[in-house]
DSSP file (Angstrom, degrees, kcal/mol; ACC not computed):
  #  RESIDUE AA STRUCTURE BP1 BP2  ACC     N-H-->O    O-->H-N    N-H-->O    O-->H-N    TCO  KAPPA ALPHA  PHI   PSI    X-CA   Y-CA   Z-CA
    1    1 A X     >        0   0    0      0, 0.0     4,-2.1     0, 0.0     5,-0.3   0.000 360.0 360.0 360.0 -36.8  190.9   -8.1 -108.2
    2    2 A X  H  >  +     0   0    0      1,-0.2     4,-1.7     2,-0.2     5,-0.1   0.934 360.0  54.7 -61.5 -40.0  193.7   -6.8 -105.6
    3    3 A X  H  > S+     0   0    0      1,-0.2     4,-2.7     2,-0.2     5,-0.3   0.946 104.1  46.1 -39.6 -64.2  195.7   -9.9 -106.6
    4    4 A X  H  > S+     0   0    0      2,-0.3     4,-0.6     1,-0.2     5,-0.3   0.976 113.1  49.6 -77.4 -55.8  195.8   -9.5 -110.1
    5    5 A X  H >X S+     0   0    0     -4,-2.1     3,-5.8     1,-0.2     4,-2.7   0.958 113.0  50.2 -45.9 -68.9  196.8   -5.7 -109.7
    6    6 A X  H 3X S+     0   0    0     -4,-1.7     4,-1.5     1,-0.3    -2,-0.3   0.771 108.6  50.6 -32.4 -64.3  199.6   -6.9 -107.2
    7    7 A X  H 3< S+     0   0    0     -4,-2.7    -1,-0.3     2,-0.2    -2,-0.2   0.355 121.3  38.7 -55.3   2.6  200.9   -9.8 -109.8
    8    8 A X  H <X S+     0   0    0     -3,-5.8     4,-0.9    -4,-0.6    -2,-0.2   0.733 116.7  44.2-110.8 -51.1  201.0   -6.9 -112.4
    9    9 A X  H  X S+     0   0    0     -4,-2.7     4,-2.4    -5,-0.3    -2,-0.2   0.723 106.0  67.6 -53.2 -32.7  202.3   -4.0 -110.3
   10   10 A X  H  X S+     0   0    0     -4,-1.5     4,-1.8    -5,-0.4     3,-0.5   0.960 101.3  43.4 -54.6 -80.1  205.2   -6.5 -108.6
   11   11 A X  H >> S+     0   0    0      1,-0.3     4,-4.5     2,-0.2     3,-0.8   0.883 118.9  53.4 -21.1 -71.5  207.4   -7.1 -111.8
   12   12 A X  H 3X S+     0   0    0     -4,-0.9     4,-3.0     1,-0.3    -1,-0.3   0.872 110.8  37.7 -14.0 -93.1  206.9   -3.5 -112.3
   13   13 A X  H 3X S+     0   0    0     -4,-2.4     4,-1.5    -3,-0.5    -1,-0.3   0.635 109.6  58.0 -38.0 -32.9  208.0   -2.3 -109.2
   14   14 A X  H <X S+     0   0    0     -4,-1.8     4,-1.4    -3,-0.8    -2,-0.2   0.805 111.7  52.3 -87.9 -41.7  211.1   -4.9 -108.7
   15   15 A X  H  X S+     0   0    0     -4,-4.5     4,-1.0    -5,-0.3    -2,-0.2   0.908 113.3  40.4 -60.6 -37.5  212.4   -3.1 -112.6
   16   16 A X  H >X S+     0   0    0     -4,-3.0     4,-1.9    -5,-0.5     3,-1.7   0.984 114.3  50.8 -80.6 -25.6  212.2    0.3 -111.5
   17   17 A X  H >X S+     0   0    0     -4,-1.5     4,-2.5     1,-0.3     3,-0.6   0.947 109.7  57.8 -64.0 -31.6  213.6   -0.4 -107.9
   18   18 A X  H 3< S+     0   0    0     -4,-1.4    -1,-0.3     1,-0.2    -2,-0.2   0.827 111.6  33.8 -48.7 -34.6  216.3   -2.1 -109.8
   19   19 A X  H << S+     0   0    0     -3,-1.7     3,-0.4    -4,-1.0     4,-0.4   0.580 122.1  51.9-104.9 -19.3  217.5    0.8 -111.9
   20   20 A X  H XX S+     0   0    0     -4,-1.9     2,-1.8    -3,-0.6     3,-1.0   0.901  96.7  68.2 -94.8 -57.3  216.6    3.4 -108.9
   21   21 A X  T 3< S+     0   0    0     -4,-2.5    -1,-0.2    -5,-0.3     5,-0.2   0.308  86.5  58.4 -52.6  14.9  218.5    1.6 -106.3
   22   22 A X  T >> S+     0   0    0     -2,-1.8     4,-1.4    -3,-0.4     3,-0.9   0.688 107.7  62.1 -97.6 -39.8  222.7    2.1 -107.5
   23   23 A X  T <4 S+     0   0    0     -3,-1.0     2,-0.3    -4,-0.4    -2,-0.2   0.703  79.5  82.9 -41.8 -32.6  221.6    5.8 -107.1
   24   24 A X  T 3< S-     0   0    0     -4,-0.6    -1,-0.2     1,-0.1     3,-0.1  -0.006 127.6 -71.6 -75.1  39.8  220.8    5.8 -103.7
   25   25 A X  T <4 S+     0   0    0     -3,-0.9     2,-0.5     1,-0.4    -2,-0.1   0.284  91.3 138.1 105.8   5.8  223.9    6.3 -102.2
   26   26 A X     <  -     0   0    0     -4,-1.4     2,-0.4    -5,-0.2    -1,-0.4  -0.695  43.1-155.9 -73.8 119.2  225.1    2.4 -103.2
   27   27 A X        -     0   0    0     -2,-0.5     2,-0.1    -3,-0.1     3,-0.0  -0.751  16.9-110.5 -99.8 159.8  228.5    3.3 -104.3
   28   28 A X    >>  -     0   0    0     -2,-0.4     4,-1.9     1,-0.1     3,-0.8  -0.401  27.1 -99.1 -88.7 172.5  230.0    0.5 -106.8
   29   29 A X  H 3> S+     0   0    0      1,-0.4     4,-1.6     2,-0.3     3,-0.5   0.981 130.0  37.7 -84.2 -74.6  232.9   -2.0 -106.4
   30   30 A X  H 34 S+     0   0    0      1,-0.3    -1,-0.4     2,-0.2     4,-0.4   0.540 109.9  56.5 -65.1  -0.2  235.3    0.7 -108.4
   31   31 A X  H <> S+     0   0    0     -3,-0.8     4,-1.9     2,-0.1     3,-0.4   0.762 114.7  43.9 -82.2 -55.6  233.6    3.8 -106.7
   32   32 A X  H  X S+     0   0    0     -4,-1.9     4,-1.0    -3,-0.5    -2,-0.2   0.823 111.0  56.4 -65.6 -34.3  235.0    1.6 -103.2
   33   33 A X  H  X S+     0   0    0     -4,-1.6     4,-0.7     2,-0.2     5,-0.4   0.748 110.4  42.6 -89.5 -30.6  238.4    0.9 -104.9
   34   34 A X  H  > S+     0   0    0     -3,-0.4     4,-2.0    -4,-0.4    -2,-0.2   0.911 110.7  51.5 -84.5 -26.0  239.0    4.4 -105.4
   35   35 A X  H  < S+     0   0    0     -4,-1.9    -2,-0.2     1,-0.2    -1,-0.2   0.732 119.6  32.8 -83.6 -25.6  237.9    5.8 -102.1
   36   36 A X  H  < S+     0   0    0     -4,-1.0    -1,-0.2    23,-0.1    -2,-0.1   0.629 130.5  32.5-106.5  -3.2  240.0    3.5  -99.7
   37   37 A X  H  < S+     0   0    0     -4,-0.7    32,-3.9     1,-0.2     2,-0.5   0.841  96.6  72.7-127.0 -20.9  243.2    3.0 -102.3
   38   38 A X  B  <  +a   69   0A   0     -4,-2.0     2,-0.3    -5,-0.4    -1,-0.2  -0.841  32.9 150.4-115.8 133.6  244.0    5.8 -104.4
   39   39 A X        -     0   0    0     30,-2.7     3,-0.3    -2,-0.5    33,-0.1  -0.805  11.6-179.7-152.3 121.5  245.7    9.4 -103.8
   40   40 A X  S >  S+     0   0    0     -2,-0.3     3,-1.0     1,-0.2    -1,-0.1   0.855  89.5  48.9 -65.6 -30.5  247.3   10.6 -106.5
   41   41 A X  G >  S+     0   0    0      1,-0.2     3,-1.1     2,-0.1    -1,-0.2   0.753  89.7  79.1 -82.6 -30.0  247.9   13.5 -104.2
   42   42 A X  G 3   +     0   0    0     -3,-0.3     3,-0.4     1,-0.2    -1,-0.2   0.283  69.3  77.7 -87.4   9.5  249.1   11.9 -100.9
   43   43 A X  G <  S+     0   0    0     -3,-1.0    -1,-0.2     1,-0.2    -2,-0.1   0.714  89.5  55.6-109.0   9.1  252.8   11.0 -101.4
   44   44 A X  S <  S+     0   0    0     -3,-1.1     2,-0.5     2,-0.0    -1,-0.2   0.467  87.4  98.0 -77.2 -14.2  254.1   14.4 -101.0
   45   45 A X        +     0   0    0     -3,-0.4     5,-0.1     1,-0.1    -3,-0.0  -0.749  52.5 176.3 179.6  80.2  252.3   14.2  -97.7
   46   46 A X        +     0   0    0     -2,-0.5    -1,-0.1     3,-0.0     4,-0.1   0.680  31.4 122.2 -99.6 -10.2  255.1   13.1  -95.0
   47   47 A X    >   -     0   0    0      1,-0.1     3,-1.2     2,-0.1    -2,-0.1  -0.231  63.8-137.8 -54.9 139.8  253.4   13.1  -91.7
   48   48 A X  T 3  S+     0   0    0      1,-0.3    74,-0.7     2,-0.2     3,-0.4   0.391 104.9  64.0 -98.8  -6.8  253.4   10.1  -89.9
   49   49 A X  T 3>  +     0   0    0      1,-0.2     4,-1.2     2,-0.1    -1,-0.3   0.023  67.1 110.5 -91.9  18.1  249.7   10.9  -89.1
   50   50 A X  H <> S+     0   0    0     -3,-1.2     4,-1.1     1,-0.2    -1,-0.2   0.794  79.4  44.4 -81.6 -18.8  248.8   10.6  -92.8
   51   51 A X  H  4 S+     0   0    0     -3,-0.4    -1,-0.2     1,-0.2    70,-0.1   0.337 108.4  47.2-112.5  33.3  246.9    7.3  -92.1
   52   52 A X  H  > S+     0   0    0     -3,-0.3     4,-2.0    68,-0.1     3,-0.5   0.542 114.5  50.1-106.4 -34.9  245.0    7.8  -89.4
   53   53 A X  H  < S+     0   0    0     -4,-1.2    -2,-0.2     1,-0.2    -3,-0.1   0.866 118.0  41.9 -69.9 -23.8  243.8   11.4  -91.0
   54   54 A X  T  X S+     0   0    0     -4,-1.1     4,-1.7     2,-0.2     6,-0.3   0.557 112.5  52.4-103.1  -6.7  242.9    9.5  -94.6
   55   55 A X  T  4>S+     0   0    0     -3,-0.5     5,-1.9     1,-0.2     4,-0.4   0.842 120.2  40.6 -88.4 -55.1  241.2    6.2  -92.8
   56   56 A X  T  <5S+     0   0    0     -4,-2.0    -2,-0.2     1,-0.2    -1,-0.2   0.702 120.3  39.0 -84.3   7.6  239.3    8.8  -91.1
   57   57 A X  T  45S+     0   0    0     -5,-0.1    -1,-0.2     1,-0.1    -3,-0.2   0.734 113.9  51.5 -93.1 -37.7  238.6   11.2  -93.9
   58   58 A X  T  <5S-     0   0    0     -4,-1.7    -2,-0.2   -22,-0.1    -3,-0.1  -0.020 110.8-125.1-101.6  34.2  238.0    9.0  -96.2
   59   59 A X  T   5 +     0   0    0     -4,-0.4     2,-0.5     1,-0.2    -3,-0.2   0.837  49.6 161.8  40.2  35.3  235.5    7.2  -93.8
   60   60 A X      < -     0   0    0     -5,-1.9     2,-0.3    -6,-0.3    -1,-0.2  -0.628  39.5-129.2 -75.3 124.3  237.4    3.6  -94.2
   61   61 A X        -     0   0    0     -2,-0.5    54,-0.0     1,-0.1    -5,-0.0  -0.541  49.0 -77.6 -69.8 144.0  236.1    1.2  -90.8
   62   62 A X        +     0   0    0     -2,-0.3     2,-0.1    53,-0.3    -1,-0.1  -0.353  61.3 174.5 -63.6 139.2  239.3   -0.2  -89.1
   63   63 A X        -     0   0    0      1,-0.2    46,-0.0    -3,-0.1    -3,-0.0  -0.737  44.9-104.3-162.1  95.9  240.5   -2.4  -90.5
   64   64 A X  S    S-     0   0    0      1,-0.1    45,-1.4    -2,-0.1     2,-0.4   0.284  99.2 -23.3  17.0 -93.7  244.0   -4.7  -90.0
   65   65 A X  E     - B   0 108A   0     43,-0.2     2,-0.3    -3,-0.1    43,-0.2  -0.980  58.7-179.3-141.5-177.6  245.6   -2.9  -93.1
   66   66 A X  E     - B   0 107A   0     41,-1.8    41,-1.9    -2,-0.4     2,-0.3  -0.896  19.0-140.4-141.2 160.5  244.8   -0.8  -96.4
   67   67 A X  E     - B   0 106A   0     -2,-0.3     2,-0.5    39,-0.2    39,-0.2  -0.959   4.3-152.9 -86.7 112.7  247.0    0.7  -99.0
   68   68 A X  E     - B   0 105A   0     37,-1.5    37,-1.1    -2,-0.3     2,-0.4  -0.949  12.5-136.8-121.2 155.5  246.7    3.6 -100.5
   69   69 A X  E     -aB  38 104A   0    -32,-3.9   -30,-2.7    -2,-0.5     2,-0.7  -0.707   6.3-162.7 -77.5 112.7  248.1    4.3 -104.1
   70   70 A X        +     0   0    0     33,-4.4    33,-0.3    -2,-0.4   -30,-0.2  -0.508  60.7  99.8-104.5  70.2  249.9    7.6 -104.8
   71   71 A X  S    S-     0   0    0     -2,-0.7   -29,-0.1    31,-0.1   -30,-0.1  -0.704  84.3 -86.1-149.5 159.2  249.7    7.2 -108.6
   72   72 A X     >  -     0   0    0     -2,-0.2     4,-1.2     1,-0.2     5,-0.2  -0.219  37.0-112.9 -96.4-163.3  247.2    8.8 -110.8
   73   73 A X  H  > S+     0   0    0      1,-0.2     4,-2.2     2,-0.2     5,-0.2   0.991 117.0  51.4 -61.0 -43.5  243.7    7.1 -111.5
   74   74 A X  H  > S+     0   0    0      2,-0.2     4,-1.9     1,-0.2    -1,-0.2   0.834 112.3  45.5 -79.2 -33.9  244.4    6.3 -115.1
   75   75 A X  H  > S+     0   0    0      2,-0.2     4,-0.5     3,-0.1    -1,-0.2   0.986 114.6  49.7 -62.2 -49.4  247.9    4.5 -114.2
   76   76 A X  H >< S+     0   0    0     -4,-1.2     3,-2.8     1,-0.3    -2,-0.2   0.857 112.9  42.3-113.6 -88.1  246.3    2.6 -111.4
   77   77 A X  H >< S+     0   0    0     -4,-2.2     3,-1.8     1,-0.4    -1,-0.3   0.790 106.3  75.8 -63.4 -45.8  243.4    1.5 -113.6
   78   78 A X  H >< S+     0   0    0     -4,-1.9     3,-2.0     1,-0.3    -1,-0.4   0.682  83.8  65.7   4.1 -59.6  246.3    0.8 -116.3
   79   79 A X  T << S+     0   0    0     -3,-2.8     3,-0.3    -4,-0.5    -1,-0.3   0.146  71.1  78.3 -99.4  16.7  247.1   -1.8 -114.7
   80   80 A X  T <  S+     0   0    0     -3,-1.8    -1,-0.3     1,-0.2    -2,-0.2   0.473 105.8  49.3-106.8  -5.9  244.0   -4.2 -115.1
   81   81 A X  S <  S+     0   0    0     -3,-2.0    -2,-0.2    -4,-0.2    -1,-0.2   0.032 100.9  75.7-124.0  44.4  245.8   -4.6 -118.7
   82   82 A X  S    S-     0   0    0     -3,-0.3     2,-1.0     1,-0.1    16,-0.1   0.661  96.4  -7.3-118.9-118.2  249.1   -5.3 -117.6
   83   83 A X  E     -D   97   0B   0     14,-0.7    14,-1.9    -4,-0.1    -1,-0.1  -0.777  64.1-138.8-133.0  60.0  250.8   -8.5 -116.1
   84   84 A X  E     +D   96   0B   0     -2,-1.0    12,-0.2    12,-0.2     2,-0.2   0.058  33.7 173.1 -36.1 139.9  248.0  -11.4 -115.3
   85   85 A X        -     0   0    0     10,-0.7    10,-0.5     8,-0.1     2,-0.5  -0.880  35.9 -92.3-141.4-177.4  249.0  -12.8 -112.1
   86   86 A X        -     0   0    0     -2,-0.2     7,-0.1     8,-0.1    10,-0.1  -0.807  47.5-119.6-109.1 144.3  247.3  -15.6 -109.4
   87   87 A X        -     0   0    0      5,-0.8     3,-0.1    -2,-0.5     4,-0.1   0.111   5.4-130.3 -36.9 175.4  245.2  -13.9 -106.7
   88   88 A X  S    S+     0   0    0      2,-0.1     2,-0.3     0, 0.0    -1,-0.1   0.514  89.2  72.2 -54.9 -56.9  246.0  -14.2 -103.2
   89   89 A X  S >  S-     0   0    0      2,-0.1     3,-1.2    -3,-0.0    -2,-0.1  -0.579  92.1-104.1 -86.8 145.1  242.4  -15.2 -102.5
   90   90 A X  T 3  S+     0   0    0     -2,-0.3     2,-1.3     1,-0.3    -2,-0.1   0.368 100.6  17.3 -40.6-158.7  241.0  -18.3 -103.3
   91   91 A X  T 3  S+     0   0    0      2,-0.1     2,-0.4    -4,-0.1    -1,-0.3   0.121  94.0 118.5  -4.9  35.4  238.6  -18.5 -106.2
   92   92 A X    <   +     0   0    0     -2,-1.3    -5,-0.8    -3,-1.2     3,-0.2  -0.932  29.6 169.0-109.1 137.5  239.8  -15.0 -107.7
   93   93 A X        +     0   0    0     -2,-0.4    -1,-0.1     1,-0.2    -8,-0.1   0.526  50.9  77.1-125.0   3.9  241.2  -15.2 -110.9
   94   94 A X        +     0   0    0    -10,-0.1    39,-1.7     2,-0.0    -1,-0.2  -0.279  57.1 144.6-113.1  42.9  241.5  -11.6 -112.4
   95   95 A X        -     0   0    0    -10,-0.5   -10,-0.7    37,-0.2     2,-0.2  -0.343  26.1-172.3 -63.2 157.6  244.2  -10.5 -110.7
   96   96 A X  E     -D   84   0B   0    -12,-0.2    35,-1.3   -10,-0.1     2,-0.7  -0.809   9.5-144.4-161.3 125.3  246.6   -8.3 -112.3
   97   97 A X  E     -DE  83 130B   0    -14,-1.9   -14,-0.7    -2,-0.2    33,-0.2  -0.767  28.3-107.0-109.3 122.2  250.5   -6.7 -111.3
   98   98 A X        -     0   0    0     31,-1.4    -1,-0.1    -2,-0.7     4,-0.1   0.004  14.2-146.2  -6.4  95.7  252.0   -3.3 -112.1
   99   99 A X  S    S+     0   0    0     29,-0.0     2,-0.2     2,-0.0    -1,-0.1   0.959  87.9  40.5 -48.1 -52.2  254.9   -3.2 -114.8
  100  100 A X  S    S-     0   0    0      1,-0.2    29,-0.4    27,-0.1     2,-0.1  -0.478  95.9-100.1 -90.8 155.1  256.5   -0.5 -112.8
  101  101 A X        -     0   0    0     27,-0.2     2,-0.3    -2,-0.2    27,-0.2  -0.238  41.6-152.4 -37.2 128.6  257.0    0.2 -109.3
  102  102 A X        -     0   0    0     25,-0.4    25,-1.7    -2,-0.1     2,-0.6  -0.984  23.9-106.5-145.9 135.2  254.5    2.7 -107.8
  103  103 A X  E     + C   0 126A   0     -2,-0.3   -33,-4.4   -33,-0.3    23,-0.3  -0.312  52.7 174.6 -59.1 103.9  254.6    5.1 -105.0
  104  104 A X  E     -BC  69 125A   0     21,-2.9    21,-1.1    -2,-0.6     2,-0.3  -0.626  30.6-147.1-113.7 168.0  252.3    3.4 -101.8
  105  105 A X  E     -BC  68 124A   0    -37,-1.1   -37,-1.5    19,-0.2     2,-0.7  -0.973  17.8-152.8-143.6 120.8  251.4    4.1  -98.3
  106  106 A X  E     -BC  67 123A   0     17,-2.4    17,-2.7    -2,-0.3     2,-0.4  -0.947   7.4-159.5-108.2 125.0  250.9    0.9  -96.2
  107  107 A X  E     -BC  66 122A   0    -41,-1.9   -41,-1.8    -2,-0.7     2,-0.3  -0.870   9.9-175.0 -97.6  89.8  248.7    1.6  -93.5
  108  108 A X  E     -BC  65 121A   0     13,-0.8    13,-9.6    -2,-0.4     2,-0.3  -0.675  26.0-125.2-141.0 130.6  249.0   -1.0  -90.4
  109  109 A X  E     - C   0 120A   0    -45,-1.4     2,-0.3    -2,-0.3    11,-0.2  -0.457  24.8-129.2 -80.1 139.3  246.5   -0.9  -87.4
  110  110 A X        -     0   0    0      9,-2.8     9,-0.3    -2,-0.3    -1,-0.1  -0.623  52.9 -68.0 -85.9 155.3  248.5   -0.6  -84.3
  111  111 A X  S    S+     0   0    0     -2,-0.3     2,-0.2     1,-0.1    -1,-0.1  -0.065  76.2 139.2 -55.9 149.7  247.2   -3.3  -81.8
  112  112 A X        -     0   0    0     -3,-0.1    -1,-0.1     3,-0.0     6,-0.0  -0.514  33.5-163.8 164.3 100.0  243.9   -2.6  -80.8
  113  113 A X  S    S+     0   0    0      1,-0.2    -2,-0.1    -2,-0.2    -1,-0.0   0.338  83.6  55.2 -92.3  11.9  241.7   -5.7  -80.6
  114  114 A X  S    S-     0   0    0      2,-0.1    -1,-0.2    -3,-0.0     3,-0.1   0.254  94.7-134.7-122.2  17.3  238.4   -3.8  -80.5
  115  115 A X        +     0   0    0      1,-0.2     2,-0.3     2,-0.1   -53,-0.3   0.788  58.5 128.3  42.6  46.6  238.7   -1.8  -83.3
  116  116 A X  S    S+     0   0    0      1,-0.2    -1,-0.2     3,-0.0    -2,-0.1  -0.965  73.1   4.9-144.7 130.0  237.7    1.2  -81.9
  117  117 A X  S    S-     0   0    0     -2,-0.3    -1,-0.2    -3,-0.1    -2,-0.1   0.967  91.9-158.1  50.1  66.3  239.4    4.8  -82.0
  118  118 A X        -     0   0    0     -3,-0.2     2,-0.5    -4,-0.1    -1,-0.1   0.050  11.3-162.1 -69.9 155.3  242.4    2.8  -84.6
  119  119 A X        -     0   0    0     -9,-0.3    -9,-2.8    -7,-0.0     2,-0.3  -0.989  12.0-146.4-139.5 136.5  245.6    4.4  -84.7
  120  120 A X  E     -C  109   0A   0     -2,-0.5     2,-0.6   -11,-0.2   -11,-0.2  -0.597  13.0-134.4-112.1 166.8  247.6    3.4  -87.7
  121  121 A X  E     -C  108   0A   0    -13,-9.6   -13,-0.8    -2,-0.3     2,-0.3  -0.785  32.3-143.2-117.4 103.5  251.3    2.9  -88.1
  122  122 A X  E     +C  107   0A   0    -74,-0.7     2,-0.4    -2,-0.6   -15,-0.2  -0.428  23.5 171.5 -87.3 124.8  252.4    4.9  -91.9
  123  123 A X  E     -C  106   0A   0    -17,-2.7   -17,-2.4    -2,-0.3     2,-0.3  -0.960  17.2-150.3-125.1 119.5  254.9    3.4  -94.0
  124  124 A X  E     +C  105   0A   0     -2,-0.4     2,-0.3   -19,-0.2   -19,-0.2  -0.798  25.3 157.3 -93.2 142.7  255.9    4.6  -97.8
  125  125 A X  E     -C  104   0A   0    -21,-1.1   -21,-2.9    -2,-0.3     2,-0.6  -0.930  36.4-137.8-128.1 153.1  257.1    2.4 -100.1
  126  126 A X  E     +C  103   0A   0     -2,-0.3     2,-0.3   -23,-0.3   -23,-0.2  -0.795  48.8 133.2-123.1 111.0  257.5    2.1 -103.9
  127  127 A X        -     0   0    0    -25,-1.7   -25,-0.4    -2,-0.6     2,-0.3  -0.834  59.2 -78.4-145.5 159.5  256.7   -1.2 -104.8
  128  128 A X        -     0   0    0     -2,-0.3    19,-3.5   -27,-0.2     2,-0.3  -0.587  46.0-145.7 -68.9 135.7  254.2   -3.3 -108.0
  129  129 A X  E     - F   0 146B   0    -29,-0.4   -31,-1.4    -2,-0.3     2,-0.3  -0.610   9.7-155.7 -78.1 143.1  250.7   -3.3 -107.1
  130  130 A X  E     -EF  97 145B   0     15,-3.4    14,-4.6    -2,-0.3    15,-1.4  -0.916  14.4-177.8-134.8 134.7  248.3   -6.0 -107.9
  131  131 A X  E     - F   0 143B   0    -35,-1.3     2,-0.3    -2,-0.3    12,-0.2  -0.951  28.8-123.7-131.9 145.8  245.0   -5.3 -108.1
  132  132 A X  E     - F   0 142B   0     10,-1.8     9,-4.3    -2,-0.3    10,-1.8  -0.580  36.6-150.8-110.2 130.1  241.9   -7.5 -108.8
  133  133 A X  E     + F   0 140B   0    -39,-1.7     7,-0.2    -2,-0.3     2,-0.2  -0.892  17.5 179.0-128.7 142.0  239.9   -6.1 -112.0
  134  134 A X  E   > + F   0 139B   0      5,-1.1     5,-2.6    -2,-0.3     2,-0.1  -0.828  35.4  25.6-138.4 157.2  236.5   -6.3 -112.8
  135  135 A X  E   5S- F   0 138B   0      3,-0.2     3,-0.3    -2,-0.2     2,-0.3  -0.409  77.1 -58.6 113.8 164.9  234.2   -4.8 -115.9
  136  136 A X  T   5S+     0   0    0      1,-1.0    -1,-0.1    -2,-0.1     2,-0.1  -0.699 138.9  37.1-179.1  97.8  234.2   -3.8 -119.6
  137  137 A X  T   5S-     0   0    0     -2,-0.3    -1,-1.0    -3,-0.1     2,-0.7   0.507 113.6-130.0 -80.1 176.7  236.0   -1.9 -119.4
  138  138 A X  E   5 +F  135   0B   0     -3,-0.3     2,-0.6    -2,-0.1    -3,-0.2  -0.325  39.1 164.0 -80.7 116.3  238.1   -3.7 -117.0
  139  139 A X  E   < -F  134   0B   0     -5,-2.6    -5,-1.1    -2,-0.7  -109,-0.2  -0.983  44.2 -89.1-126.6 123.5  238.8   -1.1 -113.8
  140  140 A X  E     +F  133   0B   0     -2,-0.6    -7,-0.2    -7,-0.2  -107,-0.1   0.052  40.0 172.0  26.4  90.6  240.1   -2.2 -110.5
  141  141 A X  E     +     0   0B   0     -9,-4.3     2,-0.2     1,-0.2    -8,-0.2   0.488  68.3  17.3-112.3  -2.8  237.8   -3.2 -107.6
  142  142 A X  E     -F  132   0B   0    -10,-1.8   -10,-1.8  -109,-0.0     2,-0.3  -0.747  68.0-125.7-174.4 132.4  240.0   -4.5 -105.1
  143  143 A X  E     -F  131   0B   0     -2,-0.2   -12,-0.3   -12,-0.2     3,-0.1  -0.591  16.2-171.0 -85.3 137.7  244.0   -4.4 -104.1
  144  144 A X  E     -     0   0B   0    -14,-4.6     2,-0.2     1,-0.4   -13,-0.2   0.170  50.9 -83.5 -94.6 -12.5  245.4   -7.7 -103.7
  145  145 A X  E     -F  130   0B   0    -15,-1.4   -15,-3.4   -78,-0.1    -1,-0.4  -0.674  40.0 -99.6 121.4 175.4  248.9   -6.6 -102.3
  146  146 A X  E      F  129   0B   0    -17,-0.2   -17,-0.2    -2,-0.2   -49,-0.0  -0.963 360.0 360.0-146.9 163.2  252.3   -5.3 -103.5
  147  147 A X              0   0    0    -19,-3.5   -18,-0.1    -2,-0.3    -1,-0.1   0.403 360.0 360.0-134.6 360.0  255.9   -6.9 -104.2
């Protein structure tokens, strides 16, 4: 009899956990895209300590480098219907590049081969994004670089 409850209750249990679990703090691929790449806010923002204060603010793990986008969300995501292009990384195929030029912050780890207390080196540029788009509709899960 425990059996049979158990083979009824599983299925059960494995739907609700499905539908409970993005809630528990799992943030999604574009929830992650926004938090390490975009601030519309940040290119007014001249201190040469702007990426070590946003790596650590915005709670990004060290990491070789990140880009963040000083553009607003809705151009940024804009751009997932813009200029197909080929990935950098292998087997990605939804890439996609900026008609215009857009205000960036390249963030570059200073050496520091244990990746512990990172100190970054900030450079702005305004250059085309491409960013790798995911979705229906299609929004922007991961930056591919800029040219």
């Amino acid at each position: 009899m425990g059996l049979e409850k158990f083979l009824i209750l599983f299925p059960l249990f494995v739907l609700v956990l499905g539908w409970v679990q993005p809630s528990l703090g799992q943030e999604s691929k574009a929830e992650k895209f926004k938090r390490q790449h975009v601030d519309p806010e940040g290119s007014s923002n001249r201190s040469p300590t702007y990426c070590n204060e946003m790596m650590r603010r915005r709670k990004i793990p060290c990491k070789n480098k990140n880009t963040f986008i000083h553009e607003s969300l809705e151009d940024v995501q804009a751009v997932c219907s813009q200029e197909k292009v080929t990935c950098k990384k292998p087997m990605m195929n939804n890439c996609y590049k900026s008609r215009a030029t857009m205000h960036i912050t390249d963030c570059d780890l200073q050496k520091n081969p244990k990746f512990t207390n990172c100190n970054y080196k900030t450079r702005r540029f305004q250059k085309h994004i491409i960013v790798a788009c995911e979705g229906n509709p299609s929004v922007p899960v991961h930056f591919d670089g800029s040219v």
